[in-house]
C-alpha positions as CSV (number, residue, x, y, z in Angstrom):
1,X,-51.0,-28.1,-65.9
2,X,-53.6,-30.7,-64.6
3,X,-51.1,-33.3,-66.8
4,X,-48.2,-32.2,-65.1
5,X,-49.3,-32.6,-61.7
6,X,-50.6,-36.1,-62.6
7,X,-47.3,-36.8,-63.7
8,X,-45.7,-34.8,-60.6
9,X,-47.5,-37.0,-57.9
10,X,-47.1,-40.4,-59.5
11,X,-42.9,-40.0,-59.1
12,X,-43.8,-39.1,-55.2
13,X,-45.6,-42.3,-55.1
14,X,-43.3,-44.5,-56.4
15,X,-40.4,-43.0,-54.3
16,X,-42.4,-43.6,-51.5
17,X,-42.1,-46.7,-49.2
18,X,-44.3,-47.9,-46.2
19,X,-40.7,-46.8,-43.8
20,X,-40.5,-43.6,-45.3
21,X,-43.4,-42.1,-44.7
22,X,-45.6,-41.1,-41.2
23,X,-48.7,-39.7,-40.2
24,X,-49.2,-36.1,-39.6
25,X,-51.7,-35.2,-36.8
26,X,-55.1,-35.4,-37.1
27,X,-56.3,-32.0,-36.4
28,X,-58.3,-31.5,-33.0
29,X,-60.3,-29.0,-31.2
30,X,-59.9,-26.6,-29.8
31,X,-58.7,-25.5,-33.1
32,X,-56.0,-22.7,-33.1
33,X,-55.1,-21.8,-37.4
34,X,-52.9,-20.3,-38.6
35,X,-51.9,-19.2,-42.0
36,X,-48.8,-17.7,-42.8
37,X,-46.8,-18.9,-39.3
38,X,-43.1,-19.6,-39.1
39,X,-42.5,-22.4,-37.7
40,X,-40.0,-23.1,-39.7
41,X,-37.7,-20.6,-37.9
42,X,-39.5,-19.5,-34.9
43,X,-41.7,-22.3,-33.8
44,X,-41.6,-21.0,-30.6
45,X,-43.7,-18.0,-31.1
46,X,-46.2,-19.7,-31.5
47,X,-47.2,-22.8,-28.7
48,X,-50.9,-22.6,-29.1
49,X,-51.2,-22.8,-32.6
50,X,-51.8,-26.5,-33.9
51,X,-53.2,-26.3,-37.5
52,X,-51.1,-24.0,-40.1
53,X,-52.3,-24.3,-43.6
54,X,-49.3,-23.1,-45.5
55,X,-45.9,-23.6,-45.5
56,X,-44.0,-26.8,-44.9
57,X,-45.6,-29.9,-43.5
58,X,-42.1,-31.3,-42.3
59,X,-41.2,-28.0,-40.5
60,X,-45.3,-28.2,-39.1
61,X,-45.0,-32.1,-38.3
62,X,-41.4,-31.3,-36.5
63,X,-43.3,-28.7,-34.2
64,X,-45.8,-31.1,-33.2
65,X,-48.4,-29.4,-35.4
66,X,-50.9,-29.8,-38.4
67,X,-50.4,-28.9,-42.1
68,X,-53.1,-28.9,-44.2
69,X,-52.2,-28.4,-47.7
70,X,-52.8,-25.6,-49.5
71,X,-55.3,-26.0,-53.0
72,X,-56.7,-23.1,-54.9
73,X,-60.4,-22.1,-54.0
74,X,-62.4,-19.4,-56.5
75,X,-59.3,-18.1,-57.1
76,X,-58.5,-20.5,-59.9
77,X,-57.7,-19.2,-63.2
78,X,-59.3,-20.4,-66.4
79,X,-56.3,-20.9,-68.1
80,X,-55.1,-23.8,-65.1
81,X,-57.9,-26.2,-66.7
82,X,-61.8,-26.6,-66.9
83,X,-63.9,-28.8,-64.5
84,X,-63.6,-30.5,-61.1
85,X,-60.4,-32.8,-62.3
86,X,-58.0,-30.4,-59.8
87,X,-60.1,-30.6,-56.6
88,X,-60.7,-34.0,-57.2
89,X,-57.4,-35.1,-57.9
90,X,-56.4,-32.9,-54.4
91,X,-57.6,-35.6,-52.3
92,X,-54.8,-38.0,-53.6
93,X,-51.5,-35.9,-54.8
94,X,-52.3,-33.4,-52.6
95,X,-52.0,-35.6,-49.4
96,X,-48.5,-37.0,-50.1
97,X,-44.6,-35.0,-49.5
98,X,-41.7,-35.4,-51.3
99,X,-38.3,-36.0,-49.4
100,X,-37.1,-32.9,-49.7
101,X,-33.2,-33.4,-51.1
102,X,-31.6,-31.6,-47.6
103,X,-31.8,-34.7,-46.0
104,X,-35.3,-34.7,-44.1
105,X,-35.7,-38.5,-43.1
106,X,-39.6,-39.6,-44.0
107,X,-42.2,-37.7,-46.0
108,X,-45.4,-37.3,-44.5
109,X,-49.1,-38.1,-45.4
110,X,-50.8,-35.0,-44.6
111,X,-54.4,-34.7,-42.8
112,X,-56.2,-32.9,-45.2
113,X,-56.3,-29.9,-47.5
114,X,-56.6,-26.1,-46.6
115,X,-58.7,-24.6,-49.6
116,X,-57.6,-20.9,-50.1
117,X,-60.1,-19.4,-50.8
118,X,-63.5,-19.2,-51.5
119,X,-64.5,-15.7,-52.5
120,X,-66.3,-13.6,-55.6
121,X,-65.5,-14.0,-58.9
122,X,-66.6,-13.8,-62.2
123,X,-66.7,-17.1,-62.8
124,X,-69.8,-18.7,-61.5
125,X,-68.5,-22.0,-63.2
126,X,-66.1,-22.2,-60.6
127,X,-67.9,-22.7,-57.6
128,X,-69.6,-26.2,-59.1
129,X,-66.4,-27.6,-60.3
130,X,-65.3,-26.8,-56.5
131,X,-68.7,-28.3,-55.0
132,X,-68.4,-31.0,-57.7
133,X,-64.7,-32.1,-57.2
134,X,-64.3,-32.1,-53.7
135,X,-67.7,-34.6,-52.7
136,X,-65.6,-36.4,-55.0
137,X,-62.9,-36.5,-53.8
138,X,-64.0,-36.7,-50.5
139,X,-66.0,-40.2,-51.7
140,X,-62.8,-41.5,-52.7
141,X,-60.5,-40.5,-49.6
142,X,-62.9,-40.3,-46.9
143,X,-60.2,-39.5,-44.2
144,X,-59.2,-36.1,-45.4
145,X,-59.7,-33.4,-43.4
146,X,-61.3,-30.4,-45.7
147,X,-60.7,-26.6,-44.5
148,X,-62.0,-23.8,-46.6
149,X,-61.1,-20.2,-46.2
150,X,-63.9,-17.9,-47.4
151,X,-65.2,-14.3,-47.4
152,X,-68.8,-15.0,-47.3
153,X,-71.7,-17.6,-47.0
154,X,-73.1,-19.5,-50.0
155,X,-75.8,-22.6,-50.1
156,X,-73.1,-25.0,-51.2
157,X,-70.6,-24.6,-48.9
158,X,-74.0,-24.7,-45.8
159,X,-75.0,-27.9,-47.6
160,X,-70.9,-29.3,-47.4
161,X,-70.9,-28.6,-44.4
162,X,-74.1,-30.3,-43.6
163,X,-72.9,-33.3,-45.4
164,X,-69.4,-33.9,-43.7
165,X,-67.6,-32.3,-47.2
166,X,-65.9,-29.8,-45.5
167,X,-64.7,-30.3,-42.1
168,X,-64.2,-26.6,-40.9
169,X,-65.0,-23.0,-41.9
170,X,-62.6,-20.3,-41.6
171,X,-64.7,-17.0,-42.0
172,X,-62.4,-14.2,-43.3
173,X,-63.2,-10.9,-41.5
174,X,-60.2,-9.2,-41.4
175,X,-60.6,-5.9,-39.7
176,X,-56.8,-4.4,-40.0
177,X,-54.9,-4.6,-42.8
178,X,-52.0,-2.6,-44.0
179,X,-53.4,-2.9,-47.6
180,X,-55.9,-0.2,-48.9
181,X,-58.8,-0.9,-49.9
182,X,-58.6,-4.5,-47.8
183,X,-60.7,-5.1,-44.5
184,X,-64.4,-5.3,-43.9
185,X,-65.6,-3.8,-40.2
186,X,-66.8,-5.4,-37.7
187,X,-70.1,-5.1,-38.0
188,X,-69.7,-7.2,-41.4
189,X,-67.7,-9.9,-39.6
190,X,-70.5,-10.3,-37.4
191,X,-72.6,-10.7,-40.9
192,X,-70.6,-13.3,-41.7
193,X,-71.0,-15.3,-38.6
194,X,-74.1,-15.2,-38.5
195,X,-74.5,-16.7,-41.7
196,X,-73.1,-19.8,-40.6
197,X,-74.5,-20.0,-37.1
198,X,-78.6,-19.4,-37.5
199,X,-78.3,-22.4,-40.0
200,X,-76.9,-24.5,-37.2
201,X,-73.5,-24.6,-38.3
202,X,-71.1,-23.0,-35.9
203,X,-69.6,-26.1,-34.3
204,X,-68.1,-26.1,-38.1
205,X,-66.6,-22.5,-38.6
206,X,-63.8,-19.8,-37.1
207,X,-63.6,-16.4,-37.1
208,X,-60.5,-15.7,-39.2
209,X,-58.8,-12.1,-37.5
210,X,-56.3,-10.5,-39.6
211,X,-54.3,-8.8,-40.6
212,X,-51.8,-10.2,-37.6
213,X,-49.2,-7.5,-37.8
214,X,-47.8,-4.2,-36.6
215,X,-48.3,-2.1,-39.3
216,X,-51.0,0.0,-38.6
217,X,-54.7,-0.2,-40.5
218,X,-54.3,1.9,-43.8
219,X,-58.1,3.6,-43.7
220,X,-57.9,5.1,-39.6
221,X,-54.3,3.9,-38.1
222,X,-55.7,1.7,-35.6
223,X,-52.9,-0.9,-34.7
224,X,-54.0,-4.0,-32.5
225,X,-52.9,-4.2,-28.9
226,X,-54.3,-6.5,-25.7
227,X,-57.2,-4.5,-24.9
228,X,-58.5,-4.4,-28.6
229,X,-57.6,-8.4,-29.0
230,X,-59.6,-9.1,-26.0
231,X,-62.7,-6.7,-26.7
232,X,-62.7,-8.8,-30.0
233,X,-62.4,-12.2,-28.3
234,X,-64.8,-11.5,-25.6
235,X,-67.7,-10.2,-28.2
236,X,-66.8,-13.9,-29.9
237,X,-67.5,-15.9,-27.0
238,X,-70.2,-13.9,-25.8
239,X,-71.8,-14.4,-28.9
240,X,-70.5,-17.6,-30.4
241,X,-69.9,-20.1,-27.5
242,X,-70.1,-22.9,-29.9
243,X,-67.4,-21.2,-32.0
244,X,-64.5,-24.3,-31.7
245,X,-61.6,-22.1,-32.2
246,X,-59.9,-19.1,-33.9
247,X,-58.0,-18.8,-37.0
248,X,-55.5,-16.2,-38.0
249,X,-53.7,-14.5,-41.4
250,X,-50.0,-13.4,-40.7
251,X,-49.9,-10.5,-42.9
252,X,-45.8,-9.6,-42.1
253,X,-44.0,-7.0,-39.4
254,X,-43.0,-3.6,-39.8
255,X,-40.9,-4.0,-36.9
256,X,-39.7,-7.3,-36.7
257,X,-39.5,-7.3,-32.7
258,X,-42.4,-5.7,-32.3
259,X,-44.2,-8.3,-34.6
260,X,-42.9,-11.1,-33.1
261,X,-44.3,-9.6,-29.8
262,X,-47.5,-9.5,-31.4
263,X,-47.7,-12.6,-32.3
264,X,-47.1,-14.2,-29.4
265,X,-49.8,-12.0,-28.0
266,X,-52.3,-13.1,-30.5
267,X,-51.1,-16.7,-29.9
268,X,-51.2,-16.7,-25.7
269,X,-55.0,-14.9,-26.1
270,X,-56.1,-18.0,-28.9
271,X,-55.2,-20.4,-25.6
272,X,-56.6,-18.2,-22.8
273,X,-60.2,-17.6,-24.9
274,X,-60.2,-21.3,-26.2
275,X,-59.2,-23.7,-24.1
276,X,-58.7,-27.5,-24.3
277,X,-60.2,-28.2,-20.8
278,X,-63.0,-28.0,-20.0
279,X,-64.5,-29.1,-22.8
280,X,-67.0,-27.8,-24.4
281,X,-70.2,-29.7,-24.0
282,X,-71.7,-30.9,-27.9
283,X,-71.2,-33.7,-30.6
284,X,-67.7,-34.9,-31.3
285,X,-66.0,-37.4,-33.6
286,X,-63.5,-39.5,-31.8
287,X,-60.3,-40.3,-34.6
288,X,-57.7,-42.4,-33.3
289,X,-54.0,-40.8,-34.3
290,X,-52.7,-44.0,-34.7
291,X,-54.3,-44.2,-37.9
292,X,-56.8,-41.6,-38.8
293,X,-59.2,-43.7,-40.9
294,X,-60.8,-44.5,-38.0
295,X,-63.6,-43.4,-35.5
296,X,-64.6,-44.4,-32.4
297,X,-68.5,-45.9,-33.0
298,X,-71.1,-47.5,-31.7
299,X,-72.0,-51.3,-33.6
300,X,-74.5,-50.7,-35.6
301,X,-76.4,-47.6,-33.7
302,X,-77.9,-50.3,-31.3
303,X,-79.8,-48.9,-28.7
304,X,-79.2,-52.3,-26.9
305,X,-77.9,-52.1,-23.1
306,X,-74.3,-54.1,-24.1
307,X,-73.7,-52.4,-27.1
308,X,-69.8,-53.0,-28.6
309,X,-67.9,-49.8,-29.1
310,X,-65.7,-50.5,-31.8
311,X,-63.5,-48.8,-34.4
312,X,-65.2,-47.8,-37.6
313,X,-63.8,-46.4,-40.9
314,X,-64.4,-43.0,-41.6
315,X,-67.8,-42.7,-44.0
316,X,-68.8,-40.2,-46.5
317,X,-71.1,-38.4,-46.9
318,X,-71.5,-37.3,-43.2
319,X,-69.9,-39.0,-40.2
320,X,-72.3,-41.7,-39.1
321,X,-74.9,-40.8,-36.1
322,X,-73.4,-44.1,-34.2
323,X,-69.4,-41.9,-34.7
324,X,-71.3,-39.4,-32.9
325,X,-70.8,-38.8,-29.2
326,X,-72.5,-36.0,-26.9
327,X,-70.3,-35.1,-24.1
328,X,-72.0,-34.1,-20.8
329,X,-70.8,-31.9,-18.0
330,X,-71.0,-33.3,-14.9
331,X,-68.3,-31.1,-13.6
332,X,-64.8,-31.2,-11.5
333,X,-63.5,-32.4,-15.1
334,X,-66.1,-35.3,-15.4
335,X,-68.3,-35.9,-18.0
336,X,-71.0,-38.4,-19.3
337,X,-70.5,-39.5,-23.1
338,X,-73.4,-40.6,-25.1
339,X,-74.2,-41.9,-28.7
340,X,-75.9,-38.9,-30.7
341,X,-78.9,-41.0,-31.1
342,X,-80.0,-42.0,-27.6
343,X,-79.3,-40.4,-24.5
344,X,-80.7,-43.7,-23.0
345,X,-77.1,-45.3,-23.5
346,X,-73.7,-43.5,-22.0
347,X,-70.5,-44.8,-22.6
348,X,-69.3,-47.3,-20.1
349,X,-67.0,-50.4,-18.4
350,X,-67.6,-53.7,-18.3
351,X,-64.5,-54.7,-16.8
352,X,-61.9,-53.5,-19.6
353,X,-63.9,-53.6,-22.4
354,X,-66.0,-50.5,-23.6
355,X,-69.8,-50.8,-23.7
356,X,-73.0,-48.7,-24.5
357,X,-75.2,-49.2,-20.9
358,X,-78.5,-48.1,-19.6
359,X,-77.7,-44.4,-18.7
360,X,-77.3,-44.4,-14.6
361,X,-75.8,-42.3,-11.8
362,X,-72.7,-44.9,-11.8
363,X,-68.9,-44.6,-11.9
364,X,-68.7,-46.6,-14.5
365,X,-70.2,-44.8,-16.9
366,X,-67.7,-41.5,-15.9
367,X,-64.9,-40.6,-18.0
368,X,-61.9,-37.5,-17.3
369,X,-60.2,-36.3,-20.1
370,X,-56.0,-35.3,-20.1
371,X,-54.9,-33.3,-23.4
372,X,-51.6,-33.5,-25.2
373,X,-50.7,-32.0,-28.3
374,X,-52.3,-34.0,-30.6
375,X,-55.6,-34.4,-28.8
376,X,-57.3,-36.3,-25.7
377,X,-56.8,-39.0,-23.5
378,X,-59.6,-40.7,-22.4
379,X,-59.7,-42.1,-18.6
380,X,-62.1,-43.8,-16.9
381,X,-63.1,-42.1,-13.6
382,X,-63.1,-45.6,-11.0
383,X,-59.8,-46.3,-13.0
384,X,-57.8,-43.6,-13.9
385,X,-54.4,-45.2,-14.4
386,X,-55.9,-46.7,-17.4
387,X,-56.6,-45.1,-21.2
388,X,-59.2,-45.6,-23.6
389,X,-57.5,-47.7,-26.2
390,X,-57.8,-50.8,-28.7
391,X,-55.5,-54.0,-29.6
392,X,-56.0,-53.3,-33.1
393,X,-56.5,-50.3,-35.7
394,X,-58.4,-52.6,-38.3
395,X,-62.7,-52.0,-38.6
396,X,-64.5,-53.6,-35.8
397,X,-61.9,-53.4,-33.4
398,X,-63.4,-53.4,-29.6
399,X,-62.9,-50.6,-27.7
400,X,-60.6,-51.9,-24.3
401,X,-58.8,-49.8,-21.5
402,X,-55.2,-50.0,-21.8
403,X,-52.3,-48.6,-18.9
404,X,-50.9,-45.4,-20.4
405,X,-48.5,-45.8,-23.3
406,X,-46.4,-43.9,-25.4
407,X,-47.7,-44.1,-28.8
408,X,-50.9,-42.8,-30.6
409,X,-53.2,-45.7,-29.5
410,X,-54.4,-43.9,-26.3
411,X,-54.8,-40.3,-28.4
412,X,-57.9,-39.1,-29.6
413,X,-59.0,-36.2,-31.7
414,X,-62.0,-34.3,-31.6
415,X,-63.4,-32.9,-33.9
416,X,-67.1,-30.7,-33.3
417,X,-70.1,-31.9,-35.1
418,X,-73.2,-31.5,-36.0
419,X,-76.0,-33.6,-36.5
420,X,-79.4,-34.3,-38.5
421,X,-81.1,-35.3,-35.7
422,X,-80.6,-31.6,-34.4
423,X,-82.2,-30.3,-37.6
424,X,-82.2,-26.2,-38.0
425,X,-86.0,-25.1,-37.8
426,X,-87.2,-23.6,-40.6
427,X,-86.8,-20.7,-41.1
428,X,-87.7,-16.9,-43.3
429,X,-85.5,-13.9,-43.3
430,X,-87.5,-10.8,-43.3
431,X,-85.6,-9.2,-45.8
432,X,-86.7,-11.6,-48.4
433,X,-90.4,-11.4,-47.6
434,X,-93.0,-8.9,-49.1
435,X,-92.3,-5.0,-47.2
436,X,-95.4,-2.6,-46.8
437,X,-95.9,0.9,-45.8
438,X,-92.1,2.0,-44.6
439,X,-90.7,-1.0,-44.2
440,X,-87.1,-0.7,-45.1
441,X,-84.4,-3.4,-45.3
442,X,-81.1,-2.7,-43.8
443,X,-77.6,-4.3,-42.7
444,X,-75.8,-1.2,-40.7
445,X,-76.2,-3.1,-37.3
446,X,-74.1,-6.5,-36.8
447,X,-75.3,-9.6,-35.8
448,X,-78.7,-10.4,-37.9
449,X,-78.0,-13.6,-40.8
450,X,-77.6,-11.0,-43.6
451,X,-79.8,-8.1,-43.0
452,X,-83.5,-7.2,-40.8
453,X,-86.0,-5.2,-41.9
454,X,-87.2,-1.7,-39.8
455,X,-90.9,-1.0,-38.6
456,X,-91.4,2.1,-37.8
457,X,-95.6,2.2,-37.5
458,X,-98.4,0.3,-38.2
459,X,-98.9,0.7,-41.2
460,X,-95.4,-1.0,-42.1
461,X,-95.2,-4.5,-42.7
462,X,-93.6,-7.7,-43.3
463,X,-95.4,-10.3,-45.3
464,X,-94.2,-13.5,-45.1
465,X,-95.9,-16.1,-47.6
466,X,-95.9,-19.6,-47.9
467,X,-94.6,-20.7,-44.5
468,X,-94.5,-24.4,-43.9
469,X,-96.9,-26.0,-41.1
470,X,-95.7,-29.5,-41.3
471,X,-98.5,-31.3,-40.9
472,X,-100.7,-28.3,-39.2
473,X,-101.8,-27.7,-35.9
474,X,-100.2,-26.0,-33.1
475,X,-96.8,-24.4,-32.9
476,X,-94.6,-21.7,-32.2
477,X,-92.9,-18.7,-34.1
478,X,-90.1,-17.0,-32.9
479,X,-88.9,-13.6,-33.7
480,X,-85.8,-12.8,-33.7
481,X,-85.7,-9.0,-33.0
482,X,-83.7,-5.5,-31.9
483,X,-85.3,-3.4,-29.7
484,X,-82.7,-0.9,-28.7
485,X,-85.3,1.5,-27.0
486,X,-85.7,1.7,-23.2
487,X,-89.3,0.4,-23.3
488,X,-91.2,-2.7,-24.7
489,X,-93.6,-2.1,-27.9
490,X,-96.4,-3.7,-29.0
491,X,-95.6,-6.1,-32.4
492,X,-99.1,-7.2,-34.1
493,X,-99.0,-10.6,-35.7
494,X,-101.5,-11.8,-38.6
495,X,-101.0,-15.5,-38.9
496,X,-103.7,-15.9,-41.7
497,X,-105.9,-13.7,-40.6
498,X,-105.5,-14.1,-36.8
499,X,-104.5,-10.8,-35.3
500,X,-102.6,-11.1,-32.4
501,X,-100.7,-8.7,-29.8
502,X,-97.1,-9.3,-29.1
503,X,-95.6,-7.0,-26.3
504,X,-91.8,-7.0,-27.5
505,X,-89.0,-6.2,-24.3
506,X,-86.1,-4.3,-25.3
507,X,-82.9,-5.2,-25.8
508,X,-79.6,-4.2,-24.6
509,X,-79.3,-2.0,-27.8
510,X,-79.8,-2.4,-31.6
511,X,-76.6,-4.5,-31.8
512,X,-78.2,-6.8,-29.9
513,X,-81.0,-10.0,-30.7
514,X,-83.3,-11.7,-29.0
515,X,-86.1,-14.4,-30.1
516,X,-89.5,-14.1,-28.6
517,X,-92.1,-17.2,-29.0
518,X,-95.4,-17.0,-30.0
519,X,-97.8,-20.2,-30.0
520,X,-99.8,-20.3,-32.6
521,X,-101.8,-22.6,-34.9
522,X,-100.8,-23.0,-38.8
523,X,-102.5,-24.8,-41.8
524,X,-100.4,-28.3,-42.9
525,X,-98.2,-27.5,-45.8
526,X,-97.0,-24.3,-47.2
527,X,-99.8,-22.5,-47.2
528,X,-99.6,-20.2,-44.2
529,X,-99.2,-16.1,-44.4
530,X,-97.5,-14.8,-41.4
531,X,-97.4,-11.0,-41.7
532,X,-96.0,-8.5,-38.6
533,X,-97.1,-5.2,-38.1
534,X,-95.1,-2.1,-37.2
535,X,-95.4,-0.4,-33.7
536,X,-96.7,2.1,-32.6
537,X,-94.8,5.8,-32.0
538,X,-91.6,2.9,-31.6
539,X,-88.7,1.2,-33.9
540,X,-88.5,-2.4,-34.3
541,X,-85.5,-4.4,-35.9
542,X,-87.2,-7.8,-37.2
543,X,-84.0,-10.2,-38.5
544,X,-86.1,-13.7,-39.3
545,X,-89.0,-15.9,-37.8
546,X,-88.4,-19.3,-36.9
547,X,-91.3,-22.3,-37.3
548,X,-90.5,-24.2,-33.8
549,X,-92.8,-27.3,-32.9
550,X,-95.4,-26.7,-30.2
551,X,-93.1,-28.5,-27.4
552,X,-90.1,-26.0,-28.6
């Protein structure tokens, strides 16, 4: 098969020429996904949508939106071929379209690849040829945009994320489904969540809701209406605000008006919940869509007053720190941008050209942002008839402020980052650690990264061994907790040997987490014993504890 699809994508390349082929957009937060749309036939169901990674990418490109294309995840099959060769080899045939023979007038060069899915199987083989193949391939085509749909957490797809592998997470936690035996609750979709954001990844990663249809849910009849979408949405943004998006899974209609009414529901809610402006403070990569190999970047991370800000290619692995910018509120649509790795330095004028200057209370260093379909316009507050441009897409071009134009020169995308100089503390999950006495792990409750442990007295315990001090001396611990009572209890802390009182408030109910901070001093190395007592005549929910520095 592999042979065949070598074979497959050479013919598209050599029919290809330079005319007949254009860019697709670069996808850009907020990100609205879809799989399964039709916007082939009814495009117009569907306006807030602008990443789809199925179907067509000449019906997607015609509706001003972004095909990823599909690959196969976990759900490969043995007899397609052993190794990484296919996910590799994704990065290159998968990127190009035929013209189709009905007359369609260019083919297109896709963003990036929409990986469907990862999830169990008995295969554990198949999860390094994945891992393996695509930091390949994404060495060797830099500028692809990776999205992987998934039904639960796993240290390689954390550390792809980490390292700019994949691009965006799409957490499947579909609650309704027509199909028995299919759907997870809620609670579990929370589980899921929370995988990705306690290690610091949820600039990265959806929620995925599904099924999208009319048929009701096959275990209790539940169909999904307004009120339900928006009790969903809201217990999302409460808890995620750094969540850059939504994705769906069109599952088909019963009722094909009353489906198509549903999905423009769904659709108008996606836009209401996750708007383009504001925007939401955080790291972004800037990619021009006039040619989506490159980044908007500071010259060589100077922390210099006078800085160039240039175009840079697209690096692997991980976006650069200086392709990095922190956008600042300063409200009434304003905001500051900065380099991720000096908030002494804000993005600024000096006369049209773009700079990195001293961070100061000036005009200059203001920006508005304007939003189109494919992304942002960049406008510089004291001269706002004018874009954030360049004269050239070739590496090392300056950064200049153009009148407005209409071609892809002025448009940005954004895409949410993260960064290693916001490193995760580390961190021990309690259901992993050593229990005494009573102490029982459990998951019923939603929200904690994968389970929490329950203290019921004293004599229950959670042991936590080996805990890293750095290099010793004073810090903090957090515990994250549920304390669902009406009244505080009293939380003993050993750190090695040190007893300690902790007077724990409660919480909203035991759906609901908190982190307290204790200060406390730790041997250098990993060679601290952190161990929590049960209350007394009271419950406690213990999730994880955190090893903050003293400042934090």
């Amino acid at each position: 098969m592999l042979l065949y699809l070598v074979f497959v994508a050479s013919l598209i390349t050599s029919n290809l020429h330079a005319e007949d082929t254009v860019q697709a957009i670069w996808p850009s937060y907020p990100y609205r996904v879809w799989y399964g749309a039709d916007l082939k036939n009814k495009p117009e169901l569907y306006p807030n949508l602008n990443v789809v990674t199925s179907g067509d990418a000449y019906d997607a490109h015609e509706a001003g939106k972004t095909n990823l294309a599909w690959i196969f995840g976990s759900n490969w099959k043995m007899d397609y071929g052993t190794g990484p060769d296919y996910w590799e080899q994704r990065f290159q045939l998968g990127r190009l379209t035929e013209k189709a023979e009905d007359g369609r007038p260019y083919a297109i060069r896709r963003a990036g690849l929409g990986m469907d899915e990862w999830t169990g199987t008995k295969h554990k083989e198949f999860y390094d040829w994945i891992t393996e193949g695509t930091r390949l391939g994404k060495a060797n085509q830099p500028d692809t945009f990776v999205a992987v749909w998934l039904s639960g957490g796993a240290t390689q797809l954390y550390d792809m994320g980490y390292d700019g592998t994949i691009d965006l997470f799409l957490v499947q936690g579909y609650e309704l489904t027509k199909d028995r035996g299919l759907g997870v609750p809620w609670t579990v979709a929370i589980e899921r969540l929370e995988e990705f954001n306690q290690r610091g990844l949820m600039r990265k990663t959806l929620y995925s809701l599904g099924h999208v249809t009319d048929y009701a849910n096959w275990k209790d009849d539940k169909v999904w209406n307004e009120a339900y979408l928006r009790e969903r949405f809201e217990d999302l943004k409460r808890r995620y605000p750094d969540m850059p998006g939504i994705s769906f899974f069109n599952a088909g209609a019963k009722n094909q008006r009353k489906y198509d009414e549903l999905v423009q529901l769904v659709d108008r809610l996606s836009g209401e919940y996750w708007p383009a402006l504001p925007l939401a403070e955080g790291l972004y990569t800037l990619v021009s869509q006039e040619d989506f190999q490159y980044r908007m970047e500071a010259a060589n991370a100077s922390e210099t007053p006078g800085t160039t800000v240039q175009l840079g290619r697209s690096p692997y692995p991980a976006p650069a720190e200086n392709q990095k910018w922190r956008f600042k509120s300063l409200n009434n649509g304003n905001y500051r941008i900065q380099p991720a790795y000096s908030d002494k330095l804000s993005l600024a004028l000096d006369g049209n050209q773009v700079i990195l200057a001293e961070t100061d209370k000036v005009t200059e260093q203001v920006w508005r942002l304007e939003h189109t379909n494919q992304g942002y316009r960049v406008i510089p507050f004291n001269q706002q008839t004018l874009r954030l441009s360049f004269p050239n897409a070739e590496e090392g071009s300056p950064l200049t402020v153009v009148p407005p134009t209409n071609d892809e020169s002025t448009i940005w995308a954004f895409n949410p980052e993260v960064s290693v100089l916001d490193p995760v503390p580390p961190y021990y999950q309690a259901e992993k650690a050593t229990l005494n006495g009573n102490a029982s792990e459990s998951s019923s409750n939603p929200g904690s990264m994968g389970g929490y442990v329950s203290l019921h007295s004293p004599e229950d315990e959670i042991e936590f061994r080996n805990i890293d001090g750095g290099a010793g001396g004073p810090a903090v611990i957090g515990i994250r907790y549920a304390n669902g009572q009406k009244d505080e209890c009293t939380l003993q802390i050993e750190v090695n040997g040190t007893l300690e009182s902790v007077d724990i408030p409660p919480t909203e109910d035991w759906r609901t987490w908190r982190t307290i901070r204790v200060p406390v001093n730790l041997r250098a190395g990993e060679t601290n014993e952190v161990i929590l007592h049960g209350p007394k005549e009271a419950k406690l929910s213990v999730d994880k504890i955190t090893i903050y520095p003293a400042k934090g």
